[in-house]
C-alpha positions as CSV (number, residue, x, y, z in Angstrom):
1,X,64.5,-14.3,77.9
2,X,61.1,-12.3,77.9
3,X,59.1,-11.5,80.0
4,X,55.1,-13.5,80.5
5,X,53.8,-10.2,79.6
6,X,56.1,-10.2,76.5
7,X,55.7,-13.7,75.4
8,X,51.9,-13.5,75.7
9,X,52.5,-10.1,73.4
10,X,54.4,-12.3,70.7
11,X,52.3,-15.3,71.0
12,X,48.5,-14.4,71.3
13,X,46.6,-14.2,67.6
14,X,43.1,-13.8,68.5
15,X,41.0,-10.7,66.9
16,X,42.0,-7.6,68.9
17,X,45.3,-9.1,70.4
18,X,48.7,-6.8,69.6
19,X,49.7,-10.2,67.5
20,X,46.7,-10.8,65.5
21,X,46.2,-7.4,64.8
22,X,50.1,-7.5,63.3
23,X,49.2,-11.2,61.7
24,X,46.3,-9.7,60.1
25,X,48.2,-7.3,57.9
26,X,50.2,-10.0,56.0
27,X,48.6,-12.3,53.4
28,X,48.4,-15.3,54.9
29,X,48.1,-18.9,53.5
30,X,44.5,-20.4,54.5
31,X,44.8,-23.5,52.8
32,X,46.3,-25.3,49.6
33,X,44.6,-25.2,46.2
34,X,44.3,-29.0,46.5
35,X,41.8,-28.6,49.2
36,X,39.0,-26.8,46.6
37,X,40.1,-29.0,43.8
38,X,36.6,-28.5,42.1
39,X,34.4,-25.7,41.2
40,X,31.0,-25.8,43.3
41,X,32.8,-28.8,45.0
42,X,32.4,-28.7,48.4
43,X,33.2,-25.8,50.9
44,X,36.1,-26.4,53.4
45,X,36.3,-25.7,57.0
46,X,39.1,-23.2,58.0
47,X,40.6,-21.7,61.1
48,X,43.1,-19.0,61.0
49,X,43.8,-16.5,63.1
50,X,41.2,-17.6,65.9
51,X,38.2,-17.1,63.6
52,X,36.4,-20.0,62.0
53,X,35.6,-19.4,58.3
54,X,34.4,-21.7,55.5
55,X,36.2,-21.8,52.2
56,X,34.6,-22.6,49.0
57,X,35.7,-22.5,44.8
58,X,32.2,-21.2,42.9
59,X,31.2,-21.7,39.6
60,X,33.6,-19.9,37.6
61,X,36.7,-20.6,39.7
62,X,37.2,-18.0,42.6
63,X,37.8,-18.6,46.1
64,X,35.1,-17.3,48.5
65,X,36.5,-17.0,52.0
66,X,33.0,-16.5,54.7
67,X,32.4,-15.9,58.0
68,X,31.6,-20.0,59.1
69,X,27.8,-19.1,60.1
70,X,25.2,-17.5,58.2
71,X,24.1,-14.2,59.3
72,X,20.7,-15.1,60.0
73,X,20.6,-17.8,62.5
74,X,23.6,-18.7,62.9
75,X,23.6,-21.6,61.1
76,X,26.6,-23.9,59.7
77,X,28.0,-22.5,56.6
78,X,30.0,-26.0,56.2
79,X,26.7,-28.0,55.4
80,X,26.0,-25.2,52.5
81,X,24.9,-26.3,48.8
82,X,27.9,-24.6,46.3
83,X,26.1,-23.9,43.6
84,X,26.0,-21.0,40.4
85,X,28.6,-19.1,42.4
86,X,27.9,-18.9,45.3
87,X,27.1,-20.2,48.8
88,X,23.5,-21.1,50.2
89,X,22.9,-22.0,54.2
90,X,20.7,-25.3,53.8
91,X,18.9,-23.6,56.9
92,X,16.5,-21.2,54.6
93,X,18.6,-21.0,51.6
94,X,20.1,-17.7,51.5
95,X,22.9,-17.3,49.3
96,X,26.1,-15.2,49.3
97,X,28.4,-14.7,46.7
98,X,32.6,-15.1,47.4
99,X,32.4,-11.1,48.7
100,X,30.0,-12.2,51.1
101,X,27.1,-10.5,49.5
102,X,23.4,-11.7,49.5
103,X,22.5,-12.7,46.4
104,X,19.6,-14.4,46.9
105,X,16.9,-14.7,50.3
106,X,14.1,-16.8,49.4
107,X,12.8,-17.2,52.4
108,X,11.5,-14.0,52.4
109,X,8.9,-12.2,50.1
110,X,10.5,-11.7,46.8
111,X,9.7,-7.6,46.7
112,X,12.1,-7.5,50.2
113,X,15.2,-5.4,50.0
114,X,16.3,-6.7,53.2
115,X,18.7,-8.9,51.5
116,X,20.4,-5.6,50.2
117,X,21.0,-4.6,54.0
118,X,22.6,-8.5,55.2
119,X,26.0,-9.6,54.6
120,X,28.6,-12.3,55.4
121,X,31.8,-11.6,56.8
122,X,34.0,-12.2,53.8
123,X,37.7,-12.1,53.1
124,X,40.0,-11.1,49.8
125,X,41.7,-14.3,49.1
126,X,44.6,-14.4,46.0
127,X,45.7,-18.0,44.5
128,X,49.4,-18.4,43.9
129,X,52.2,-21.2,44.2
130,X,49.3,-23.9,44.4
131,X,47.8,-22.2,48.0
132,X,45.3,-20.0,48.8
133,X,45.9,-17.1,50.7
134,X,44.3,-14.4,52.7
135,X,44.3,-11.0,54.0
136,X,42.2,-10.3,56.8
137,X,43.0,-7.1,58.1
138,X,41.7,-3.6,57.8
139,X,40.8,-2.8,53.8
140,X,42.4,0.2,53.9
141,X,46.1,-1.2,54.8
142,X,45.6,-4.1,52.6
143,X,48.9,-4.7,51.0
144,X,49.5,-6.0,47.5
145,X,49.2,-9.8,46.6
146,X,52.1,-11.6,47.6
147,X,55.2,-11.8,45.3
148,X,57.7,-14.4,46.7
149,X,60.1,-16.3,43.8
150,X,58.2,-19.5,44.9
151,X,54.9,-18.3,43.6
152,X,56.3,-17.2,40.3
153,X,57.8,-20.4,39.3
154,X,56.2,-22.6,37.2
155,X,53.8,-25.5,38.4
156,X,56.6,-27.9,37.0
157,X,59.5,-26.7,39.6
158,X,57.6,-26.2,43.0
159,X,56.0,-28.6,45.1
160,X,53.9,-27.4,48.3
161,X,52.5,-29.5,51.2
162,X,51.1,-28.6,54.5
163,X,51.5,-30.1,58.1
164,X,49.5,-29.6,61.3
165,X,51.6,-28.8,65.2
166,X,50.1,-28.5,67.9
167,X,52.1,-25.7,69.0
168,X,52.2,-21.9,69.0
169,X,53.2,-20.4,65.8
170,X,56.0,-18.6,67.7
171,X,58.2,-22.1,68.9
172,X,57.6,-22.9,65.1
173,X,58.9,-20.2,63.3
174,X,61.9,-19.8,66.1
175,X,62.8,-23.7,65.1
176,X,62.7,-23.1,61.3
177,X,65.4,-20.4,62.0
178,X,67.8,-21.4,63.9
179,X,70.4,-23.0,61.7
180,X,72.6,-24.4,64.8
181,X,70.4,-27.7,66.0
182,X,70.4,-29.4,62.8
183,X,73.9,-30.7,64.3
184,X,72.0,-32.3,66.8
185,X,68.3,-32.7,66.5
186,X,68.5,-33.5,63.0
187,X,71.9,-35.7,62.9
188,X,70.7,-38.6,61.6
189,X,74.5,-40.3,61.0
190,X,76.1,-39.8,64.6
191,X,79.1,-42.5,63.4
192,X,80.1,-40.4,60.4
193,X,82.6,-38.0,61.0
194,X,82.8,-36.8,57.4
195,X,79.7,-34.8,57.8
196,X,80.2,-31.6,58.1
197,X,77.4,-30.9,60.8
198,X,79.3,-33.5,63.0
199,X,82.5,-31.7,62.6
200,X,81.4,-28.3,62.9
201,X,78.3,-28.1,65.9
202,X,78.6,-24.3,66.4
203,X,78.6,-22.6,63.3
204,X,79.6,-19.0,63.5
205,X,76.0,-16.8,63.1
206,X,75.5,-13.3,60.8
207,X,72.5,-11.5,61.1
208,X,71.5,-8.2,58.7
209,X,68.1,-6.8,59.3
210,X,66.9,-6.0,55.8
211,X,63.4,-4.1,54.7
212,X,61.5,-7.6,55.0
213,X,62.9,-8.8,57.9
214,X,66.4,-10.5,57.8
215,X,68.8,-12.7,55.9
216,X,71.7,-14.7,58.0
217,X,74.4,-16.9,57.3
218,X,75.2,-20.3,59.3
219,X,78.8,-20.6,58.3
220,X,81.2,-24.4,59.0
221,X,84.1,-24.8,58.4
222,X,86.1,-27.2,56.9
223,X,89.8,-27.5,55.4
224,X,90.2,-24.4,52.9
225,X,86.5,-24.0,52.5
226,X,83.6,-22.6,54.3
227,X,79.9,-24.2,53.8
228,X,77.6,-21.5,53.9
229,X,73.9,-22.0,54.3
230,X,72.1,-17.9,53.6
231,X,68.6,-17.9,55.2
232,X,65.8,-15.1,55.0
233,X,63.5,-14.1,57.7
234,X,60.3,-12.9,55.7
235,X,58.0,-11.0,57.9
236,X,55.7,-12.2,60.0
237,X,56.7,-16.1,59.0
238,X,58.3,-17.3,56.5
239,X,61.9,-19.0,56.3
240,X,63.7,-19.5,53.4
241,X,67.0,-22.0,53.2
242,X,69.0,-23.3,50.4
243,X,68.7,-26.9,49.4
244,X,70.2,-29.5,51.8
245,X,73.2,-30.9,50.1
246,X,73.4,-34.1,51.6
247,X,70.2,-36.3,53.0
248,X,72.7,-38.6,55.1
249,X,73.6,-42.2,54.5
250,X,75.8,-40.2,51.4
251,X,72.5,-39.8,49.1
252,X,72.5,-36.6,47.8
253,X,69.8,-34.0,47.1
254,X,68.7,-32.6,43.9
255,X,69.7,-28.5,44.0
256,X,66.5,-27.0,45.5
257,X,65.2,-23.9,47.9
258,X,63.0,-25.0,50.6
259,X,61.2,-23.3,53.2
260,X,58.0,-22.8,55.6
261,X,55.2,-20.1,56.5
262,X,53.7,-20.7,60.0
263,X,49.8,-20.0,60.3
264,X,48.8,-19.1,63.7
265,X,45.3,-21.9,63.2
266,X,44.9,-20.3,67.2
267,X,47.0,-19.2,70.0
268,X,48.3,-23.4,70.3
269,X,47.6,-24.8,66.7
270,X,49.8,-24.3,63.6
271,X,49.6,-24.9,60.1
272,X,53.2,-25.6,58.6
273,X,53.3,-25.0,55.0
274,X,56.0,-26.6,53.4
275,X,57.5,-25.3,50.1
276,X,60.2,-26.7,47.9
277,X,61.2,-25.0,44.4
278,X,63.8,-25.8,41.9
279,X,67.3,-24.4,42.1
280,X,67.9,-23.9,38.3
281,X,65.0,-22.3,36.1
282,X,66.2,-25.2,33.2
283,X,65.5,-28.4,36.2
284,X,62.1,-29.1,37.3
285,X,61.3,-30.7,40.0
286,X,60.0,-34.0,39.7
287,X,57.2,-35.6,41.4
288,X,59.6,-38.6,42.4
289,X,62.2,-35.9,43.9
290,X,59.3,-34.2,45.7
291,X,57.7,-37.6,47.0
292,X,61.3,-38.8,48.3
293,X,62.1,-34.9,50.0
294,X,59.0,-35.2,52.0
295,X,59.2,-38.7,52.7
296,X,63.1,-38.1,54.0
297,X,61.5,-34.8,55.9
298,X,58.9,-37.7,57.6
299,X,55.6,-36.1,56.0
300,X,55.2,-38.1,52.6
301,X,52.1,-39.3,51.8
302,X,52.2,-42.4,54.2
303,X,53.2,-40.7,57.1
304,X,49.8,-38.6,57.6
305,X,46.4,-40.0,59.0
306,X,44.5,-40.3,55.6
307,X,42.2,-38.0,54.4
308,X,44.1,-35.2,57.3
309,X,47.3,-33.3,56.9
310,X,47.9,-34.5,60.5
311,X,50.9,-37.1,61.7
312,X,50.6,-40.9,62.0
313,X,53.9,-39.7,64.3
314,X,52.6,-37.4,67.1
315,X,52.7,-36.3,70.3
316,X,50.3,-39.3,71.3
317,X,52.8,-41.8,70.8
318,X,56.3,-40.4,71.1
319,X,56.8,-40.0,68.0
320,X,57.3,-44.0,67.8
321,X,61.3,-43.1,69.3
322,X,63.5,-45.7,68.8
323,X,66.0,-45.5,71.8
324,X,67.9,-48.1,70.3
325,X,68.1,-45.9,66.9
326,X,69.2,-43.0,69.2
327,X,72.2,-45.2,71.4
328,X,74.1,-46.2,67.9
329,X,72.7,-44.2,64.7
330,X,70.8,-41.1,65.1
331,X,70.6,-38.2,67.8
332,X,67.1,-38.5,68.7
333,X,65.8,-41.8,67.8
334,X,62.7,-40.3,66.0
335,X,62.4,-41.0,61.9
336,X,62.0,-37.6,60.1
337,X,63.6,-34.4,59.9
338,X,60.1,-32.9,60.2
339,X,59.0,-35.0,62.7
340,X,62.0,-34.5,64.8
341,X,61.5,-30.6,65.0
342,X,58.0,-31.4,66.0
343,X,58.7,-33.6,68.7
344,X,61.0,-30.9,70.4
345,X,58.5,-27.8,69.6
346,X,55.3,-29.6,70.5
347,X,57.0,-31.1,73.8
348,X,57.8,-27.3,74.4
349,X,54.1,-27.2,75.4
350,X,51.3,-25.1,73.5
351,X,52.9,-22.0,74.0
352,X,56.2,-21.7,75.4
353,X,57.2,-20.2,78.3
354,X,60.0,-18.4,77.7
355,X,60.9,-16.5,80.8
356,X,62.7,-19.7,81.6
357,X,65.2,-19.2,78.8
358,X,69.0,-18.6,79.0
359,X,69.5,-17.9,75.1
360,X,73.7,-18.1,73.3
361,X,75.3,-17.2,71.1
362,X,73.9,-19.7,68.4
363,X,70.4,-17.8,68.9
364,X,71.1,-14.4,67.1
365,X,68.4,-15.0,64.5
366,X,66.1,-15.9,67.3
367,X,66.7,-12.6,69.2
368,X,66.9,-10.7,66.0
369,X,63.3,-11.9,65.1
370,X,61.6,-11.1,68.8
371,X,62.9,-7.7,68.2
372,X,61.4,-7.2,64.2
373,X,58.2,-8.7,65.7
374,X,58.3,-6.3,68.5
375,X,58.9,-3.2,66.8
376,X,56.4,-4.1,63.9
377,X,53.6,-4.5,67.2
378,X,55.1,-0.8,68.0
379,X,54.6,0.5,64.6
380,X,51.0,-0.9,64.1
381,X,50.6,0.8,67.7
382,X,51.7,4.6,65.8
383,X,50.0,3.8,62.9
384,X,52.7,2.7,61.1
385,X,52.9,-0.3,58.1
386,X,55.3,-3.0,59.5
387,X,58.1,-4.4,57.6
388,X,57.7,-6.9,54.9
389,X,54.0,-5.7,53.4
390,X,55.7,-4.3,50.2
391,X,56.2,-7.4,47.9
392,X,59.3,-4.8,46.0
393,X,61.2,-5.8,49.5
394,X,61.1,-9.3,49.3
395,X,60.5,-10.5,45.6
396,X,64.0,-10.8,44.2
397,X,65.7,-12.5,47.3
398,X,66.4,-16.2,47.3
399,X,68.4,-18.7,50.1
400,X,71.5,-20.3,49.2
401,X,73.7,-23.7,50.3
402,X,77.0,-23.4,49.0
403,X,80.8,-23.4,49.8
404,X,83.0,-20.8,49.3
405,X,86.8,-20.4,49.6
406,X,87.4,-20.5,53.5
407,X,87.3,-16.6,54.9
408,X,86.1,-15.1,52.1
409,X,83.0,-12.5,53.0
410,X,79.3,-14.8,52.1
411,X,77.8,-11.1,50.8
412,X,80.1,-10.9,47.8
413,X,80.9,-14.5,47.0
414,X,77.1,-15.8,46.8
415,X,75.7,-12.3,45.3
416,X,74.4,-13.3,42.2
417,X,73.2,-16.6,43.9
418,X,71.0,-14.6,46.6
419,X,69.5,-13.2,43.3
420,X,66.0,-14.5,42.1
421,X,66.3,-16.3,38.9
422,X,62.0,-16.6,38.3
């Protein structure tokens, strides 16, 4: 368990909080390309990290990422005209370009060089893998661009969504990795005993710290084989996994990788980014295979409030739990693998107190990741770059679902298959 002081350590993002100041030295997804679909279409609001900001594509293309009020009274950069790249406050019309710099003050006499001396608060952003992300730390420890396999495959084998929780970014991230519930929370065939995850509740748990972070194994057993499922732990917080082989009810998937980043939005708001990318360079993922992943995970199209990334299925309403579902086919009653993991994490509470905890055996990755996030919050404290900043650490590593002949070692039987292939 920690501590209140230690929890609030891990879980507080604001500017000038030990976390944010940790968050902010990671890229970060701020949104997905989808959401500037148009040059000089129409800004965005965004909040990341604690700090509102306004997001907008200019004329030829690029991403401006601005403070969300103008620097002169304050005013709403939202409501500003996009246009000849850059952004103008309808208030008195100045204009700054995507570096936040004044390019135009006609408000004031037109031999002024006082627009030379204003600014906007302005971010680096970098497009890849269909989202937009964001670096908004000190420009002197900004690390290169992210490099992740995901963002190197083509637009034809990836497919990326995005999902709002109203929970602390912590309780996310610490569901995404730990392998063990999916037995429960996410056995949605109680009845059927050939299913591995029925048979096999507490899979046996390996944890190696790496230079990014950590990869782990979740290892079941079953007659002369053991099903492995090889996770990676990718500073601050990402999760990858290998592709779910079986969807319950005996349909099957389509080889993928899947995975999350969790983006503190504030100290209780989340964004969940949801990535899926094809197994085999040579099989692209489809749109239909993508539609009916995220329809089985319960955030396909239908299941969001239009025009939001936010759940028809919330904390508002339950969730819509069927107990009767729960008493004779599934463990929780609740349709959606996504929307089962936010039921538990949102009913957690905003942020969760974990001084309360009494953690097993099944929660090694869990401990193993409060004590990366802890010693990164030390290095920054010395001065140090945390793990994970240096794409060369991370780039080539991918997740992986397989069997393998029962008690043979995971690290040399799935070698080449934890190997990037993009």
């Amino acid at each position: 368990m920690l501590t209140p002081e230690e929890n609030a350590r891990l879980t507080r993002v604001g500017p000038g909080t030990p976390m944010g100041t940790l968050m902010r030295r990671y890229w970060q997804p701020a949104l997905l390309s989808e959401e500037l679909a148009e040059a000089d279409g129409a800004p965005v609001r965004v909040r990341l990290l604690g700090e509102d900001l306004v997001a907008f594509r200019d004329t030829e293309g690029n991403v401006g990422l601005v403070d969300a009020f103008c620097p002169h009274r304050r005013a709403p950069m939202f409501f500003g005209r996009n246009e000849e790249c850059g952004l103008r406050c309808v208030y008195h019309g100045w204009k700054f370009d995507k570096d936040g710099t004044c390019v135009d003050m006609p408000s004031e006499p037109p031999d002024s060089l006082f627009k030379t001396k204003v600014r906007i608060g302005a971010y680096p952003t970098h497009e890849a893998g269909d989202m937009i992300w964001a670096y908004l730390g000190p420009p002197e420890s900004q690390p290169p661009a992210p490099d992740y396999e995901l963002l190197r495959a083509p637009k034809t084998h990836r497919h990326v969504s995005k999902t709002f929780e109203h929970a602390n970014w912590l309780q996310a991230l610490e569901g995404g990795i730990d392998t063990s519930h999916s037995s429960f929370a996410h056995n949605n065939d109680i009845q059927n005993k050939r299913l591995l995850r029925n048979a096999d509740t507490a899979p046996r748990l390996e944890v190696e710290k790496t230079a990014y972070g950590f990869r782990y194994a979740g290892i079941r057993s079953r007659d002369e084989e053991d099903y492995v499922r090889v996770y990676h732990y990718v500073m601050p917080a990402q999760q990858l996994r290998g592709g779910v082989t079986d969807w319950g009810g005996g349909k099957k998937a389509v080889p993928a990788l899947h995975g999350h980043v969790w983006v503190p939005i504030d100290d209780e708001h989340t964004w969940t980014f949801n990535w899926i990318y094809a197994y085999d360079p040579a099989i692209p993922i489809d749109r239909d295979y993508a539609l009916a992943y995220e329809t089985h995970s319960g955030r396909g199209p239908a299941e969001y409030i239009p025009g939001t990334y936010h759940l028809k299925l919330n904390r508002e309403n339950d969730y819509l739990i069927d107990r009767e579902l729960q008493r004779t086919k599934t463990f929780t009653g609740i349709t959606g693998v996504n929307t089962q993991d936010f039921a538990l994490q949102e009913g957690m509470g905003p942020i969760c107190d974990r001084s309360g905890e009494h953690l097993g055996t099944s929660d090694r990755a869990i401990i193993a990741a409060r004590q990366l996030l802890i010693e990164a919050l030390d290095a920054i404290d010395r001065g140090e770059a945390p793990r994970g900043t240096n794409p060369g650490d991370y780039s080539n590593v991918r997740p992986v679902d397989l069997e393998i002949p029962r008690g043979s070692r995971w690290q040399q039987a799935l070698e080449r298959e934890l190997i990037a292939r993009f």
